[in-house]
VOGU-3710 file (C-alpha; in Angstrom, 3 decimals, decimal comma):
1> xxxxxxxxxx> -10,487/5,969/1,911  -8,477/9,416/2,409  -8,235/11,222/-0,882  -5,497/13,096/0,320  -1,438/12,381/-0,993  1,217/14,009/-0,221  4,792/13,638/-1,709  8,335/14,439/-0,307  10,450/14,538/-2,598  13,774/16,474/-3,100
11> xxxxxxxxxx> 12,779/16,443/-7,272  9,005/17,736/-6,549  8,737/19,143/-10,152  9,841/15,623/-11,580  6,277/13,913/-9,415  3,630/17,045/-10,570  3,568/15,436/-14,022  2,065/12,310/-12,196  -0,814/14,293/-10,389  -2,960/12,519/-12,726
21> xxxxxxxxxx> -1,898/9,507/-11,904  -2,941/10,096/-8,600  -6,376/11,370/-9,245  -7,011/7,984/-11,411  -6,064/6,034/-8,324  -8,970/8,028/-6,525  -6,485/10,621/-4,720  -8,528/14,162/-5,419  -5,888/15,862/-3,481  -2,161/15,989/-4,066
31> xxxxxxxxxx> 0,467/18,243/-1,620  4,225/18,172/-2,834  6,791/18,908/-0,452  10,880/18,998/0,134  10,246/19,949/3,896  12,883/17,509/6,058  12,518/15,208/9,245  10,693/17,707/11,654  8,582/19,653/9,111  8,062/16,622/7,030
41> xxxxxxxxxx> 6,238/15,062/10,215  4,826/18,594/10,875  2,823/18,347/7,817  2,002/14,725/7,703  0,219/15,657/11,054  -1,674/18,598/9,609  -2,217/17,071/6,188  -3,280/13,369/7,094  -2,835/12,080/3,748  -3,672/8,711/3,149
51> xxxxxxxxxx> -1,177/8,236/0,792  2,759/9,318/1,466  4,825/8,395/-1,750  8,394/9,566/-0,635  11,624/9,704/-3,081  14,068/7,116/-2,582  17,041/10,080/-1,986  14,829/12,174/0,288  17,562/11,235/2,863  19,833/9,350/0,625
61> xxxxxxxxxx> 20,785/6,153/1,247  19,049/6,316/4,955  15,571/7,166/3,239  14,759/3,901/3,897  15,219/3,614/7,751  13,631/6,917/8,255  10,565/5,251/6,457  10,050/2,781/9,071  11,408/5,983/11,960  8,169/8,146/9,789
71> xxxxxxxxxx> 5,418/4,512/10,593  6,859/4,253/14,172  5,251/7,329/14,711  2,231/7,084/12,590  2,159/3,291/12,054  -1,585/3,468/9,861  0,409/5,549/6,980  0,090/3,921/3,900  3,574/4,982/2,405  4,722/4,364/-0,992
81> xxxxxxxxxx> 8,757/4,764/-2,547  9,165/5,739/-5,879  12,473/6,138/-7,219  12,881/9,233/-9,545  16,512/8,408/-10,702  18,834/5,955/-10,173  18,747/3,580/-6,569  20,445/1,034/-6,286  18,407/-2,357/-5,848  19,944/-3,556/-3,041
91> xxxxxxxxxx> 19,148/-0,502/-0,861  15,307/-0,720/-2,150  14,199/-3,661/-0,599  14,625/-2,311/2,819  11,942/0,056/1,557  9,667/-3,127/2,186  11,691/-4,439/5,380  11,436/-0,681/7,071  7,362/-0,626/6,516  6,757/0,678/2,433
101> xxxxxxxxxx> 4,082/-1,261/1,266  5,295/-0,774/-2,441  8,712/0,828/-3,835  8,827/1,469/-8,118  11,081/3,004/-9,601  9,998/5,804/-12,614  12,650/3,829/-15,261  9,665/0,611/-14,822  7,023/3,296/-16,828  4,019/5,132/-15,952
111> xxxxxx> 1,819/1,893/-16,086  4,244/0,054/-13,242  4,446/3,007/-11,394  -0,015/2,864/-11,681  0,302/-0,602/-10,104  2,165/0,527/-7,260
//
C-alpha cells in the first residue's frame, strides 16, 4: 500500500489537526495543498499518493465533477471527500457517482471521519 496522502483543500490548516488520523490509518506521509486544476494534477503526478482526500469546496459546487475529470486521468487514485463545513447533501452523493470511494463530512466526528 502507498503511505503517501495528500490533501487539497482550500481550509488546509482545518485537515493538519487530522495528520494523526492519517498515520493510524497507516499513511506515514501527509502533503497539504490549495494548488488548483493544473498544479493540483502537477503534484499528484510527482507525489503519487495513494490516498487523495479533497475538500468538498475545492471547486465549489463542481468539486465533484472535477473528481471524476482528476480519476479520468489517473483512474487507480484512491480519492476520498471530506467536507470541512457545510455541503449540502444532495451535491455529495455525486462524490460517489463521479468516482470518490467515500465522502464524510467533519460535523459526523473524528471516529466517522476514521471509517472513511
Amino acid at each position: 500500500m502507498n503511505s503517501r496522502v495528500l490533501v487539497a483543500s482550500r481550509a488546509t490548516k482545518r485537515f493538519e489537526d487530522w495528520e494523526d488520523d492519517f498515520e493510524g490509518a497507516g499513511f506515514t506521509e501527509t502533503r497539504f495543498t490549495c494548488r488548483d486544476r493544473d498544479g493540483l494534477i502537477a503534484l499528484i503526478r510527482e507525489y503519487n499518493p495513494g490516498l487523495l482526500v479533497i475538500g468538498s469546496g475545492f471547486y465549489k459546487s463542481a468539486t465533484p465533477y472535477m473528481t471524476g475529470r482528476l480519476l479520468d486521468i489517473f483512474p487507480k487514485l484512491n480519492v476520498a471527500a471530506v467536507s470541512a463545513g457545510e455541503y449540502p447533501d444532495d451535491l455529495a452523493m455525486y462524490f460517489i457517482v463521479n468516482g470518490a470511494r467515500s465522502y464524510v463530512t467533519m460535523n459526523d466526528g473524528r471516529r466517522e471521519f476514521r471509517k472513511a
